[in-house]
C-alpha positions, -999 to 999 in steps of 0.1 A, spaced: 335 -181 622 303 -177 592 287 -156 618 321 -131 617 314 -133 579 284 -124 579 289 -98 601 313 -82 584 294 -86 552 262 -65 571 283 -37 584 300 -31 552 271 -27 534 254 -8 561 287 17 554 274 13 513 243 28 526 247 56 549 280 66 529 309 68 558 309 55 598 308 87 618 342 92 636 363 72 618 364 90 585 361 58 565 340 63 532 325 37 509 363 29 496 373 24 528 350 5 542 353 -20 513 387 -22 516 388 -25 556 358 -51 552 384 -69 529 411 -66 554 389 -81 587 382 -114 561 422 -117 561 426 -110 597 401 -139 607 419 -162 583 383 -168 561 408 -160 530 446 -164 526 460 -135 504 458 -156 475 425 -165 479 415 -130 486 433 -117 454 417 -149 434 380 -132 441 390 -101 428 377 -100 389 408 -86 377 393 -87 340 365 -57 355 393 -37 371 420 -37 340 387 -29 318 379 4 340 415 12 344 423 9 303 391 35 301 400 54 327 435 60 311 418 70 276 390 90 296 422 112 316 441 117 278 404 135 262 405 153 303 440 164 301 432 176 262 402 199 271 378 177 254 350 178 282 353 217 283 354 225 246 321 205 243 308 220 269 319 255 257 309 249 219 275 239 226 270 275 251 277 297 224 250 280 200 223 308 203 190 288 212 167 292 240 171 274 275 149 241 266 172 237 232 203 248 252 188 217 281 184 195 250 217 202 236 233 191 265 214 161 272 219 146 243 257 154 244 261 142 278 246 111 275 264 104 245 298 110 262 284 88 292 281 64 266 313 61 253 334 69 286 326 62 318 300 86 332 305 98 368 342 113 344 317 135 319 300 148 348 331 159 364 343 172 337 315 198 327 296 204 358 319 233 368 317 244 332 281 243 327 274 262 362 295 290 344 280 289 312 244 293 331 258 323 350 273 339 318 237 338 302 219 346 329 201 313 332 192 292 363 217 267 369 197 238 389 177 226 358 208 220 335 232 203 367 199 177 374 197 175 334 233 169 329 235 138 358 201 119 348 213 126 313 250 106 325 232 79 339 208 73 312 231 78 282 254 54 303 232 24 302 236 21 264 270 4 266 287 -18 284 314 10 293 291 38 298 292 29 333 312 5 363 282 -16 370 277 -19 331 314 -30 330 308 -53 359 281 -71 343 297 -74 310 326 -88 323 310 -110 344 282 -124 324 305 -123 292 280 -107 273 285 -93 236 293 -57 230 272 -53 200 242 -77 216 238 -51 248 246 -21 221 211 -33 207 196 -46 243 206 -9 264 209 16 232 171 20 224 160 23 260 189 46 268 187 67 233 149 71 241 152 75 281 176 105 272 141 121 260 125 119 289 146 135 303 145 165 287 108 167 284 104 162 323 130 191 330 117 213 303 81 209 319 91 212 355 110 244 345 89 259 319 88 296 323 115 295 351 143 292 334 167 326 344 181 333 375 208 367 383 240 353 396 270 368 408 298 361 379 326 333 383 353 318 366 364 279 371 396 265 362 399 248 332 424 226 312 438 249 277 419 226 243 450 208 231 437 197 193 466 170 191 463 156 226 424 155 220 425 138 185 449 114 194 426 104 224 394 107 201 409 82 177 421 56 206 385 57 213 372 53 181 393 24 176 389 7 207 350 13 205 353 -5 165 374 -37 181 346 -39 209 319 -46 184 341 -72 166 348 -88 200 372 -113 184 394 -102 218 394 -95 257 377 -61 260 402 -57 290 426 -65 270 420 -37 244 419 -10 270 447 -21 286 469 -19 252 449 14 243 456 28 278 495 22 275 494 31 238 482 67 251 512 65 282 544 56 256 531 82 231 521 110 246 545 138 243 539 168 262 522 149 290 536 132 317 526 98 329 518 108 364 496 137 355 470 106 336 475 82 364 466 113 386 430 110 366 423 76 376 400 71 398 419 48 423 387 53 449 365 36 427 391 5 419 397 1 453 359 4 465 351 -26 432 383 -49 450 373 -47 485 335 -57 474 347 -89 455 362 -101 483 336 -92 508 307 -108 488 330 -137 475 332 -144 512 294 -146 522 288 -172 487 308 -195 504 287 -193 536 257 -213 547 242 -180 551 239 -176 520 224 -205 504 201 -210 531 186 -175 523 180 -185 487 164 -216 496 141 -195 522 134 -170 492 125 -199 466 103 -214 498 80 -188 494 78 -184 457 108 -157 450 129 -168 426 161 -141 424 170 -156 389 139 -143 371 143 -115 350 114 -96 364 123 -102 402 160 -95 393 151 -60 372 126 -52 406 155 -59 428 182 -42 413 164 -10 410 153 -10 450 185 -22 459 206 5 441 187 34 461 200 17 487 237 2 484 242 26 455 242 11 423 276 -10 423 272 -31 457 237 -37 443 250 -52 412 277 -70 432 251 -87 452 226 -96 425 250 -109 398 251 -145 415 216 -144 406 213 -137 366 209 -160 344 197 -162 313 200 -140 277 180 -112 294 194 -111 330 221 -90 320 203 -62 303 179 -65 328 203 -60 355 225 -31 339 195 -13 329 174 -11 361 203 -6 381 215 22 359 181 40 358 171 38 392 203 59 398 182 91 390 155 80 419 178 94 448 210 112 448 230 84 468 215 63 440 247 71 421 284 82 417 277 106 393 249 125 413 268 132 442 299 143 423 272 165 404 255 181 440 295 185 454 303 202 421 277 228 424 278 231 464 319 240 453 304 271 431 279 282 458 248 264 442 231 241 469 208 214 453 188 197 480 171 161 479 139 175 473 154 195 443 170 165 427 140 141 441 118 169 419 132 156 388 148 121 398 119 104 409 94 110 373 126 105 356 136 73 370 101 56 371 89 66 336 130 52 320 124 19 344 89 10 327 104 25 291 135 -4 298 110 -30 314 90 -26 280 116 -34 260 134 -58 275 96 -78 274 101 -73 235 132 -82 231 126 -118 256 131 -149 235 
């Protein structure tokens, strides 16, 4: 039967890298999920073993923020930022740099792939409405996601995997991701801003995008949510999933104006399904030989997955891959130690910019602007992704050699 498991194990993860099976519509969700499914059907798990591998601290943690993250959607919050910061008169590199900085600090705060589709349709309008070029501000506004995203352990759901996982202190990683992140957002903008110097407008035929009306009650009241959830975080005297959990159903009882179902219609139930389907795939190869007899063969010849240095190199490969989440997913049995974590989250996070399948948030940037007519090839993104993602994996890889006990 370990042979079905593993075999199950290698063609779900096979589905993690080419995206869907051709035919059968399945995508990365689904794939998860029917991987999940097969373990049941063979009797590897019964249900409540299956359910028992599921890390229902991660999920309730992304569901709490994906609740807060829908109330600041549903208030206009994305668009008025996006709006305010177009009609500061500045020329396209301070424009870029305005909304790098303001994208990775939302990324920061709220889960990332949400800010990106939030003010990608937005930003494409903006760029039409000034007669500017829209490419170099969509490829700023995702690396900017993923890079502002590392700083926190909610910027992102491999982040939030990590720091659930490896129980690791809010305000610790604030320190460990914020520098490398605050910093990385830089290089950003100065590899954009010379790859586009001098190229910067581009006519376009006008548009308009839908766009939720700025509710300033419905926006504060999210804004202060966040502001207090983010203050009990760096106390940690309680369950981070906890907190977002009681700040997510704070936001559902008092929320006149807004029904219920029009937040839960924000959450992205793809993404918590996808996360559920992995834990019990991967909790199903750890408890085969397979595994551990890979591990051994590894350390054989002088690999050892639990070093920092071999766990930061493997996460970023692996992420251009798997995608970023199955990569964490796989590698977490692996970290151990005070730096793993950081390690981990921040090459992971970084090397999303290498490839667009490298994460959520670049593809929901390309399908954004393919939506509005704008086609952004891999050799566009590759263009920026690839200088951006090497020069913020040796920035991170710097620091995290400082900051080694």
């Amino acid at each position: 039967m370990e042979a079905i498991v593993v075999l199950v194990f290698v063609l779900v993860y096979l589905g993690m890298i080419v995206g869907r099976i051709p035919g059968l519509g399945l995508d990365r969700s689904g794939l998860a999920l029917v991987g999940a499914i097969a373990l049941l059907a063979i009797g590897w798990f019964s249900l409540t073993e299956a359910v028992a591998a599921i890390d229902a601290s991660t999920l309730s943690l992304l569901f709490g923020l994906m609740l807060v993250s829908a109330q600041l959607r549903i208030g206009g919050f994305y668009s008025a930022v996006t709006e305010r910061m177009a009609r500061v008169d500045v020329s396209p590199p301070a424009l870029l740099g305005l909304m790098v900085v303001s994208a990775g600090i939302l990324s920061a705060l709220l889960v990332n792939d949400i800010a990106v589709l939030a003010m990608a349709p937005l930003l494409i309008e903006i760029c039409v409405r000034r007669s500017l070029d829209p490419m170099p501000f969509l490829l700023g506004l995702a690396a900017a996601a993923n890079v502002g995203s590392a700083g926190t352990l909610i910027g992102n759901p491999q982040n939030a995997l990590i720091g659930q996982t490896l129980d690791l202190s809010f305000a610790r990683y604030l320190a460990d991701g914020g520098v490398p992140a605050a910093l990385g957002l830089g290089i950003v903008w100065l590899v954009i801003a010379w790859a586009y110097r001098g190229k910067w407008t581009k006519a376009s035929p006008p548009l308009a995008v839908e766009r939720p009306p700025f509710d300033r009650w419905h926006t504060i009241r999210g804004l202060v949510v966040l502001a207090a959830l983010i203050a009990l975080f760096l106390v940690g005297r309680w369950p981070r999933e906890l907190l977002a959990l009681v700040a997510g159903g704070a936001l559902l009882v008092f929320n006149r104006g807004i029904d219920s179902r029009r937040i839960l219609n924000l959450v992205d139930w793809q993404l918590l399904v996808l996360f559920a389907g992995l834990f019990v795939v991967n909790a199903a190869l750890l408890a085969t030989s397979a595994f551990g007899q890979t591990t051994d063969t590894l350390a054989g010849r002088g690999v050892d997955m639990s070093n920092p240095a071999v766990l930061f190199a493997s996460s970023a490969v692996l992420s251009n891959i798997v995608s970023n989440v199955p990569a964490v997913m796989l590698l977490l049995p692996f970290a151990k130690g005070e730096i793993a974590g950081p390690a981990l989250a921040l090459a992971s996070t970084f090397a999303g910019n290498f490839l667009i399948v490298g994460s959520i948030a670049n593809i929901i940037m390309v399908d954004q602007a393919g939506r509005l007519g704008f086609r952004i090839t891999w050799r566009d993104h590759a263009r920026i992704g690839v200088p951006v993602t090497l020069l913020t994996l040796f920035l991170a890889a710097g620091w995290l050699w400082l900051r080694a006990p």
